[in-house]
FITIBA-279392 format. One record per residue (C-alpha): chain; residue number from 1; residue in one letter; x, y, z. Coordinates in steps of 0.1 Angstrom, whole numbers, plus 5000, padded with zeros to 4 digits. Layout:
! residues N
   c     k   r     xx     yy     zz
   A   NUM   A      X      Y      Z
...
//
This chain:
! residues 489
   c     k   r     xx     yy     zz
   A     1   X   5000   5000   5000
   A     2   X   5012   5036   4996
   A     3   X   5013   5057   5031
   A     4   X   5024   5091   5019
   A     5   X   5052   5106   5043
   A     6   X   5043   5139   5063
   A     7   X   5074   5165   5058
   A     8   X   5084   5198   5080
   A     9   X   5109   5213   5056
   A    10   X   5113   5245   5073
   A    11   X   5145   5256   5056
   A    12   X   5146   5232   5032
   A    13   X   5173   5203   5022
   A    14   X   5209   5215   5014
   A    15   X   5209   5209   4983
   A    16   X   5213   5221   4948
   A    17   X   5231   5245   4928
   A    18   X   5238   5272   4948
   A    19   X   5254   5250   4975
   A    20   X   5277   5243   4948
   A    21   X   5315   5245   4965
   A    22   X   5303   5253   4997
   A    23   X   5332   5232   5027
   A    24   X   5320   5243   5065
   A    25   X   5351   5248   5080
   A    26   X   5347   5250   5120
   A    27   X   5368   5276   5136
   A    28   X   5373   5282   5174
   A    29   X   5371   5316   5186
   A    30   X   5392   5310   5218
   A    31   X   5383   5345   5236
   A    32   X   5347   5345   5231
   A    33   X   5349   5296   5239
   A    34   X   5322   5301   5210
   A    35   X   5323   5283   5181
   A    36   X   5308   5290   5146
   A    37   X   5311   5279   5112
   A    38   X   5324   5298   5082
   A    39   X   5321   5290   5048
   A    40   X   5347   5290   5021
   A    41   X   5339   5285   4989
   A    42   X   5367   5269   4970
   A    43   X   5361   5265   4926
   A    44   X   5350   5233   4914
   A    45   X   5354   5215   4947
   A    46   X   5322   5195   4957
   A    47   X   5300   5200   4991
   A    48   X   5315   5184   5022
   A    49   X   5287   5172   5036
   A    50   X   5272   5160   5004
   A    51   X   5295   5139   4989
   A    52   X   5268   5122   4963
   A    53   X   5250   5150   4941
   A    54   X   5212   5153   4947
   A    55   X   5201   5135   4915
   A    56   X   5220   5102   4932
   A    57   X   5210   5105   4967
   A    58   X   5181   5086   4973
   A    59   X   5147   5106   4977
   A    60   X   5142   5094   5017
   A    61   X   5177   5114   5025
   A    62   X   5176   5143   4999
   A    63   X   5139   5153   5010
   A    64   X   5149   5149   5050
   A    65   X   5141   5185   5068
   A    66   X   5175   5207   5074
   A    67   X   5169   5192   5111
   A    68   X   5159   5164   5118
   A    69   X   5165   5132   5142
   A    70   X   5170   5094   5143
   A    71   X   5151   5077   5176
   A    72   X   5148   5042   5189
   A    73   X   5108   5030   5188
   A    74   X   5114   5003   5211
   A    75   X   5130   4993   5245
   A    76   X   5166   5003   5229
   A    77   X   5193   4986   5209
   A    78   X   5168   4984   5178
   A    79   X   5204   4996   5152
   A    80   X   5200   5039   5153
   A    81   X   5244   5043   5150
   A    82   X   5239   5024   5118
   A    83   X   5217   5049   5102
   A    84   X   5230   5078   5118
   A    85   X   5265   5068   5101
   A    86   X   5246   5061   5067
   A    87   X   5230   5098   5069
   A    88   X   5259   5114   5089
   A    89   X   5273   5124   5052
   A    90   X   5247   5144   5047
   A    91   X   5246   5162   5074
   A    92   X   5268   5191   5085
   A    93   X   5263   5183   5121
   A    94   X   5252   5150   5144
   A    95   X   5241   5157   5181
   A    96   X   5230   5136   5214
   A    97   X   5203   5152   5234
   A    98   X   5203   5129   5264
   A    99   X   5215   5103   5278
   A   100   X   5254   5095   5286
   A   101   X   5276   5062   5280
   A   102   X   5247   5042   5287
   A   103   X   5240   5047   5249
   A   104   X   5257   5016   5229
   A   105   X   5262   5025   5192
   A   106   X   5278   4999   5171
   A   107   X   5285   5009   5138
   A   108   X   5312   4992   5112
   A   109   X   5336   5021   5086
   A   110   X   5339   5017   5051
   A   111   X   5366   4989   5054
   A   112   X   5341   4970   5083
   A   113   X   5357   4978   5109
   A   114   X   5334   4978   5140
   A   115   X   5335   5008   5165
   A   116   X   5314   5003   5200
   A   117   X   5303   5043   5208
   A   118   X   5292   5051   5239
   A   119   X   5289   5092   5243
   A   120   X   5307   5101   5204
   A   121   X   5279   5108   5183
   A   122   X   5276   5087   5155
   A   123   X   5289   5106   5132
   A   124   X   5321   5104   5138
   A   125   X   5333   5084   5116
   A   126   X   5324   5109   5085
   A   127   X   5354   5131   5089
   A   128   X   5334   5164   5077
   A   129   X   5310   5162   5101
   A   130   X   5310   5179   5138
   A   131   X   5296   5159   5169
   A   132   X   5278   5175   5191
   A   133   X   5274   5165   5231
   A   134   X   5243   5184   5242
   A   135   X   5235   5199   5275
   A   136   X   5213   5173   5279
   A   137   X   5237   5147   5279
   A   138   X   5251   5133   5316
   A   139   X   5292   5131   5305
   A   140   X   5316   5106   5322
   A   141   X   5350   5120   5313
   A   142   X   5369   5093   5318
   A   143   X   5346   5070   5297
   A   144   X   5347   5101   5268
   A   145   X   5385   5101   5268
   A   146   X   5387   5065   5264
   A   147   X   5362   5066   5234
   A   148   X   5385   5097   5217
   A   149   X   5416   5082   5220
   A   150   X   5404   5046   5208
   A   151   X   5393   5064   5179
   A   152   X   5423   5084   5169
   A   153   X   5447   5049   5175
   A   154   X   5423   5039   5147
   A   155   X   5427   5065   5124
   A   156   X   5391   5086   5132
   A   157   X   5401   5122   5137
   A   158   X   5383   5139   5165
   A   159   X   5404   5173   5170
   A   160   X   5378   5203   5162
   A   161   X   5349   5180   5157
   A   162   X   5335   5170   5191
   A   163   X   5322   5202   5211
   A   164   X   5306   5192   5248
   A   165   X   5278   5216   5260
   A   166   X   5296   5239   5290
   A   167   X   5259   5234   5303
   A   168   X   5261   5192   5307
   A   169   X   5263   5176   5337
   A   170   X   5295   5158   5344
   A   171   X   5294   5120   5361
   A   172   X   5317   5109   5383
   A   173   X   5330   5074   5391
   A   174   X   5313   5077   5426
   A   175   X   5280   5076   5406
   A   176   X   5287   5044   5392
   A   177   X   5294   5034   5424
   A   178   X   5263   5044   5435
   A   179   X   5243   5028   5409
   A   180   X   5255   4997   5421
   A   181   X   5245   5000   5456
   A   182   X   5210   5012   5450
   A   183   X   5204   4985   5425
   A   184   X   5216   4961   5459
   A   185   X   5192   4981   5479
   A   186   X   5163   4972   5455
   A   187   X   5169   4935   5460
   A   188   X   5143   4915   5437
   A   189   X   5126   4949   5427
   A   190   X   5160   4961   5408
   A   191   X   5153   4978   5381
   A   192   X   5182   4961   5360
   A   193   X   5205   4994   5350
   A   194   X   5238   4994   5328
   A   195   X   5252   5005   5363
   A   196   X   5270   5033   5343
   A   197   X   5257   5060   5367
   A   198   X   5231   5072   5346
   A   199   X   5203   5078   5373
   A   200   X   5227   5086   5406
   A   201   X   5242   5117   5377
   A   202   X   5204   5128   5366
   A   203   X   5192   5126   5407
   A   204   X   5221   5150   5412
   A   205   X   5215   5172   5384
   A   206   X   5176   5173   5397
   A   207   X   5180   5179   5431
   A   208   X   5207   5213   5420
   A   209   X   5240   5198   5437
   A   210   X   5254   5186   5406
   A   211   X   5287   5201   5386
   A   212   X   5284   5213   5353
   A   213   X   5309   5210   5323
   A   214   X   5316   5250   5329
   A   215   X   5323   5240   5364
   A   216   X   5355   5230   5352
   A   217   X   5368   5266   5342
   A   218   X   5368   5276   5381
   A   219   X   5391   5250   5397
   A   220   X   5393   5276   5428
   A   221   X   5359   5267   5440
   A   222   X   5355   5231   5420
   A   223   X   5368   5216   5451
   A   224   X   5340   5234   5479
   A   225   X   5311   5219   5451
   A   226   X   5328   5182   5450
   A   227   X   5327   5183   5484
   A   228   X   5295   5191   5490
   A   229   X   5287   5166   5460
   A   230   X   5305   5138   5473
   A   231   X   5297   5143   5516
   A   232   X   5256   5138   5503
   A   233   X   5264   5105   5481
   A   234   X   5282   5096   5516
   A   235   X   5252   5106   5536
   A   236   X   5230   5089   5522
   A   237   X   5249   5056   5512
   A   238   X   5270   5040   5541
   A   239   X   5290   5019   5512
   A   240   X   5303   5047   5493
   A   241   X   5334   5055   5510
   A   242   X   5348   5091   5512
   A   243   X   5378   5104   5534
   A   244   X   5398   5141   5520
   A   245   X   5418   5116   5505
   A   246   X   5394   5110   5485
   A   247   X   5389   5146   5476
   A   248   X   5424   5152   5472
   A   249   X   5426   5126   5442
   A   250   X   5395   5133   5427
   A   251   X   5402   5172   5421
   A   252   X   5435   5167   5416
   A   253   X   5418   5140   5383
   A   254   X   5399   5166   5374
   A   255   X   5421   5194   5372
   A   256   X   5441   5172   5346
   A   257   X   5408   5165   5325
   A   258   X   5397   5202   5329
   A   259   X   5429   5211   5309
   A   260   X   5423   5185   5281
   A   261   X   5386   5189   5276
   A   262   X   5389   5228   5275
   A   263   X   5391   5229   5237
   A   264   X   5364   5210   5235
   A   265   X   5341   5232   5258
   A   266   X   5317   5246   5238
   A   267   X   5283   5272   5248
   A   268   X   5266   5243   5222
   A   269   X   5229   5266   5225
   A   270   X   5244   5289   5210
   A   271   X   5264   5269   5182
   A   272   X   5230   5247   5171
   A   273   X   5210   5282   5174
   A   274   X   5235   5299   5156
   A   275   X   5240   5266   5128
   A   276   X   5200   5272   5124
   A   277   X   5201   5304   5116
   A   278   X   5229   5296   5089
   A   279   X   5210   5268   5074
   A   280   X   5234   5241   5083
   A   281   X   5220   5206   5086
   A   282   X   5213   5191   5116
   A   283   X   5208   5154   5127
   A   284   X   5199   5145   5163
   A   285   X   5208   5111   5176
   A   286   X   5186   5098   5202
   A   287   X   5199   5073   5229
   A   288   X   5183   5046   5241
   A   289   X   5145   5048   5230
   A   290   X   5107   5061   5240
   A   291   X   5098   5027   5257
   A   292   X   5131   5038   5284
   A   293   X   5114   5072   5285
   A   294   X   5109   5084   5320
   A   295   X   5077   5097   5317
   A   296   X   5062   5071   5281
   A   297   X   5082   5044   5290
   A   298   X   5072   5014   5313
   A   299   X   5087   5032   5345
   A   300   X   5100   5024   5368
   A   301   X   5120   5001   5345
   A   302   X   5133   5029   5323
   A   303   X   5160   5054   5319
   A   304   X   5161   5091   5336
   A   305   X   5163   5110   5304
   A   306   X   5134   5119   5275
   A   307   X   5147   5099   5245
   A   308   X   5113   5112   5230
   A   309   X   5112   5138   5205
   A   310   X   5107   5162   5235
   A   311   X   5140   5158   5250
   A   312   X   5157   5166   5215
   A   313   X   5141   5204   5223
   A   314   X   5157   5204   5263
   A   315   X   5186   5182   5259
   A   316   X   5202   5206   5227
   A   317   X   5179   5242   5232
   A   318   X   5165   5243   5199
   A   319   X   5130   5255   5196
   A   320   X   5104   5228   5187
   A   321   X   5095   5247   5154
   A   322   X   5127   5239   5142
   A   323   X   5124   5201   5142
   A   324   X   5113   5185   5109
   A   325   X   5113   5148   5104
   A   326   X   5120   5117   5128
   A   327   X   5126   5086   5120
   A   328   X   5119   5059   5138
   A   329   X   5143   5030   5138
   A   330   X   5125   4997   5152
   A   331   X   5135   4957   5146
   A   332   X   5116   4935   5130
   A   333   X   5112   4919   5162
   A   334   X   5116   4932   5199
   A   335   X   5143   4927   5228
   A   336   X   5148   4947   5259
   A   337   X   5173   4944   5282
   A   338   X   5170   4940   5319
   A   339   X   5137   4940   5339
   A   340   X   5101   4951   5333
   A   341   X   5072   4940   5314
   A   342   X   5074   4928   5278
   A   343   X   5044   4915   5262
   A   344   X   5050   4902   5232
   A   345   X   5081   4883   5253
   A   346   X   5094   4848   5236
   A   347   X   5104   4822   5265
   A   348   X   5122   4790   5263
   A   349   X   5141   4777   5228
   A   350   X   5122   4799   5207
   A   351   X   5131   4830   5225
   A   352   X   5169   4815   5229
   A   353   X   5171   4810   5190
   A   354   X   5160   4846   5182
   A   355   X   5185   4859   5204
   A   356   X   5211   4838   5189
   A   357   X   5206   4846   5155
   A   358   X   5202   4883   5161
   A   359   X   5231   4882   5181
   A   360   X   5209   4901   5208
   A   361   X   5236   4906   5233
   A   362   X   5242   4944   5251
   A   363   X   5272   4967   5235
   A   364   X   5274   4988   5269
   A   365   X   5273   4961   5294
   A   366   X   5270   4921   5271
   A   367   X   5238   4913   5291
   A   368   X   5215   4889   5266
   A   369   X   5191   4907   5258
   A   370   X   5153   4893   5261
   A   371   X   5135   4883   5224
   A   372   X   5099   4887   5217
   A   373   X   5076   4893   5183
   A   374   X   5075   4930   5170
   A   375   X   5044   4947   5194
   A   376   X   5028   4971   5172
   A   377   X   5008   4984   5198
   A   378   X   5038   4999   5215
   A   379   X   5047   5011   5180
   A   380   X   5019   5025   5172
   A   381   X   5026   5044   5210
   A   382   X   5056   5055   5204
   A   383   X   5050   5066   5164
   A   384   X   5020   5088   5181
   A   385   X   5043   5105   5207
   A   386   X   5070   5112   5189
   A   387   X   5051   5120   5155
   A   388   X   5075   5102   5134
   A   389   X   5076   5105   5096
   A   390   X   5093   5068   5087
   A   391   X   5108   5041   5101
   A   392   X   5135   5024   5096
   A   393   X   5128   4986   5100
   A   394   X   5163   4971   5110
   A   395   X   5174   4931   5110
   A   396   X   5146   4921   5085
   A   397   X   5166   4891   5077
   A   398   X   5170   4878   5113
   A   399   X   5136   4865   5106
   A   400   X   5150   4851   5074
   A   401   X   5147   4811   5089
   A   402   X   5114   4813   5105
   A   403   X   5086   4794   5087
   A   404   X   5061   4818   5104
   A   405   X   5063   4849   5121
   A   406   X   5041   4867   5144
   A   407   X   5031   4902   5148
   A   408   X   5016   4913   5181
   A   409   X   4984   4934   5172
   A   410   X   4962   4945   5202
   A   411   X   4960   4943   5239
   A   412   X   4931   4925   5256
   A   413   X   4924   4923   5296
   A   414   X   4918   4886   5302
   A   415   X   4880   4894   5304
   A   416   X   4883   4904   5266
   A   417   X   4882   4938   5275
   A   418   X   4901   4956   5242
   A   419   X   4930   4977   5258
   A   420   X   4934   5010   5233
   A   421   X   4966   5020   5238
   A   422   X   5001   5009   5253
   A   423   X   4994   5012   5292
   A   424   X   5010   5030   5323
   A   425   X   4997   5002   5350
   A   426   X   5025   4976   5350
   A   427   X   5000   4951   5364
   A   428   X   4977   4958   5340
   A   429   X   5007   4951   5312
   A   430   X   5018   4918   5327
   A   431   X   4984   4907   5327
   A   432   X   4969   4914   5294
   A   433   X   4964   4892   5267
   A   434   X   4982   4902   5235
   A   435   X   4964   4892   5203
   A   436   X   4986   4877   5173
   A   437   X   4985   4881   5133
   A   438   X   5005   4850   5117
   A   439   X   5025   4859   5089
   A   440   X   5042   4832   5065
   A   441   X   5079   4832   5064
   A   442   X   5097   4837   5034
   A   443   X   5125   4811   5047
   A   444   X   5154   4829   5022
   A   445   X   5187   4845   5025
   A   446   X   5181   4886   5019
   A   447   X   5214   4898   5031
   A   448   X   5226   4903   4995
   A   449   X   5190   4922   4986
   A   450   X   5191   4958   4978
   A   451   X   5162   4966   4959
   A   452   X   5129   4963   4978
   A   453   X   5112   4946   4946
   A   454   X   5137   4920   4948
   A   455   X   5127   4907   4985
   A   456   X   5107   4877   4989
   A   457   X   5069   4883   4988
   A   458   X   5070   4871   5028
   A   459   X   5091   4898   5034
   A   460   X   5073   4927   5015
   A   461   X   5039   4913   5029
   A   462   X   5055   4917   5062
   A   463   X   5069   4951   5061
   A   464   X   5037   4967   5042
   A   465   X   5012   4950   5066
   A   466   X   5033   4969   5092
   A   467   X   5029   4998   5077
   A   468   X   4996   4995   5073
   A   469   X   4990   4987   5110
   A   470   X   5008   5017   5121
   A   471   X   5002   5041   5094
   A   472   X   5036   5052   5091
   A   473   X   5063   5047   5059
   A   474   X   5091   5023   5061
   A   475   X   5119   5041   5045
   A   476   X   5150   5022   5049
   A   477   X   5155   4985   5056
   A   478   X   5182   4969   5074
   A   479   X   5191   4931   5061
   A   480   X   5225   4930   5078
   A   481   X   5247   4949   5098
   A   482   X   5272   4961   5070
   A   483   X   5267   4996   5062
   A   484   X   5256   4984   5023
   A   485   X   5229   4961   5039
   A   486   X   5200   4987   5034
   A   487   X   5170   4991   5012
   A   488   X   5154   5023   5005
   A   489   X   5120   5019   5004
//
């Protein structure tokens, strides 16, 4: 069936003739810690961030609004680096909103080489683009340091090209720390966190003792707030142990990573304000996904950040009229990883074979990950909130072997009772009944597959009837992890 795709092109693509030899060059203004593009335009030479010309970029990326964002639809881990790479090239910039290095991106360079990113955007890799780490985003220096230099030891460049908000919250290793004990407190009721500090580093940030990225610049008073940071964490958990010694090393850490991360400091409001205003294209990169959202998602069991469209607005201080069109990226299946309900949940050898063949194992922490059938009731949810334009369906041909394959359709209470939409009562969710369409398999290799007409008749029947359930366009297709193995749709 054709499902026409909603645009928001408020500025308009990049593209054309008169972008004709325009290179952004990114220049630090070290007096003003502001940075800004300027453009040079340089005879014959061909757009940086456009390396194909329009008539050969495929109509799903040429038409994309000059900002616009790439979220996870499910529970997490549904493939979003891969596509972010892919459209990274067309984009002058790639930023994270939210989240911190619980965000595993696994993407693969030209030559295949896989990279495991945790707080680096994406977009790395396209050596043109600039990464962006929003004020949103919860950063763990050490963990940041780690990622940069294991990416220049492989040849990735990352000098000029990473800016960190001045206004993001820093993590510390006592936050980690903390997440461990408070997932020990919990007992059975844990709520099944990477244990990378994500929550302890939000709870400070909420309750105003936290330390900012800007914090840095004022090492005379840094050690008065860590302090004050570290005597509460103490307070409040008996494990955590904290003597001046402690103090002592810690700011004395700090004062070395203040010294190297001061070139990347960056007032990042501004610089997305300002690359707005200059009609430079802009591609968010949400972590983790709206079913971990901590208001949408199934909470408790779900992260402390907005990985909805919403956060993209508070996490980076753009204004919401600004943001054009979302894609959605979901499998062809689900997993989750740790605890909390899951509906459409696969136990026993089934479940165990799915996971297998996916490979459905954690980039952040190697948990395996729980398998279930695709739930379009919670994609239907999650397409409503964020008012995405497309999806992009991702490891299509992990389903390649089964003779049959399930899609999870509605929710019924166990009187029959039709449930309308994906809800907040976790009873009610491990309760309900979920209601089944059986699809036949197509039982063929599609790895190789790059035109959509080519794919097995299972395959398109299953990818339109999803579209037609959710009323939303599959764009791209993922049929293996390489970063050829897409179909535009």
């Amino acid at each position: 069936m054709n499902i026409s795709s909603v645009k928001f092109n408020h500025a308009g693509p990049i593209t054309g003739p008169k972008w004709a030899g325009f290179r952004p060059t990114l220049h630090l203004r070290r007096n003003s810690d502001v940075v800004s593009f300027e453009s040079r335009t340089k005879a014959g030479a061909a757009p940086s961030s456009l390396a194909v010309t329009a008539n050969e970029l495929p109509s799903q990326i040429e038409s994309l609004s000059q900002v616009s964002g790439v979220l996870g639809s499910q529970w997490g881990d549904e493939g979003k680096g891969k596509l972010v790479d892919i459209l990274a090239e067309h984009f002058d910039i790639v930023a994270r909103c939210q989240g911190g290095a619980n965000a595993g991106h696994t993407i693969y360079n030209a030559e295949g080489k896989k990279f495991a990113l945790h707080l680096v955007p994406s977009g790395i890799l396209n050596e043109d683009t600039v990464c962006v780490i929003g004020n949103g985003v919860v950063v763990h220096l050490p963990g940041l340091f780690n990622e940069i230099d294991g990416l220049e030891a492989n040849g990735v460049s990352c000098k000029g090209r990473i800016l960190v908000s001045d206004r993001a919250h820093l993590l510390f290793d006592f936050h980690q720390e903390i997440d461990g004990l408070r997932e020990a407190e919990l007992a059975k009721s844990f709520i099944g966190t990477t244990r990378r500090g994500i929550g302890p580093a939000y709870s400070s940030k909420v309750i105003r003792n936290g330390i900012r990225v800007c914090d840095l610049r004022h090492m005379d008073t840094f050690p008065q707030k860590l302090d004050l940071l570290l005597s509460d964490a103490a307070a409040r958990f008996p494990g955590l142990k904290y003597t001046p010694d402690v103090l002592r090393e810690e700011v004395e850490k700090y004062k070395r990573f203040a010294e190297r991360l001061e070139p990347f400091i960056t007032d990042t409001v501004h610089f997305m304000n300002e690359s707005i205003a200059q009609k430079r294209k802009i591609l968010v990169e949400g972590g983790q996904a709206t079913m971990l959202d901590i208001d949408f998602g199934t909470y408790p069991f779900v992260t402390s950040s907005s990985p909805s469209a919403g956060g993209i607005c508070t996490g980076l201080g753009i204004a919401p009229r600004v943001v054009g069109d979302l894609i959605g990226v979901v499998k062809a299946y689900t997993t989750r990883v740790g605890s909390g309900p899951f509906p459409t949940e696969i136990f026993g050898q089934g479940g165990d074979r799915l996971r297998l063949a996916g490979q459905e194992f954690g980039t952040t922490t190697g948990r395996p990950r729980r398998c279930g059938w695709l739930d379009v009731v919670a994609l239907k949810y999650c397409c409503q909130i964020n008012g995405l334009s497309s999806l992009n369906l991702t490891k299509l041909d992990v389903l390649s072997e089964l003779p049959e394959i399930q899609l999870g359709v509605a929710y019924k209470q166990f009187d029959g009772t039709p449930v309308k939409s994906f809800p907040a009562d976790l009873l009610l969710l491990e309760q309900l009944k979920v209601e089944y369409e059986v699809l036949p398999g197509w039982q063929s290799d599609i790895s190789s597959v790059r035109n959509y007409s080519d794919l097995p008749k299972g395959a398109r029947e299953f990818v339109e009837r999803i579209e037609e359930l959710v009323g939303v366009p599959i764009n791209y297709i993922g049929v293996g992890p390489g970063r050829d193995a897409l179909i535009y749709k």
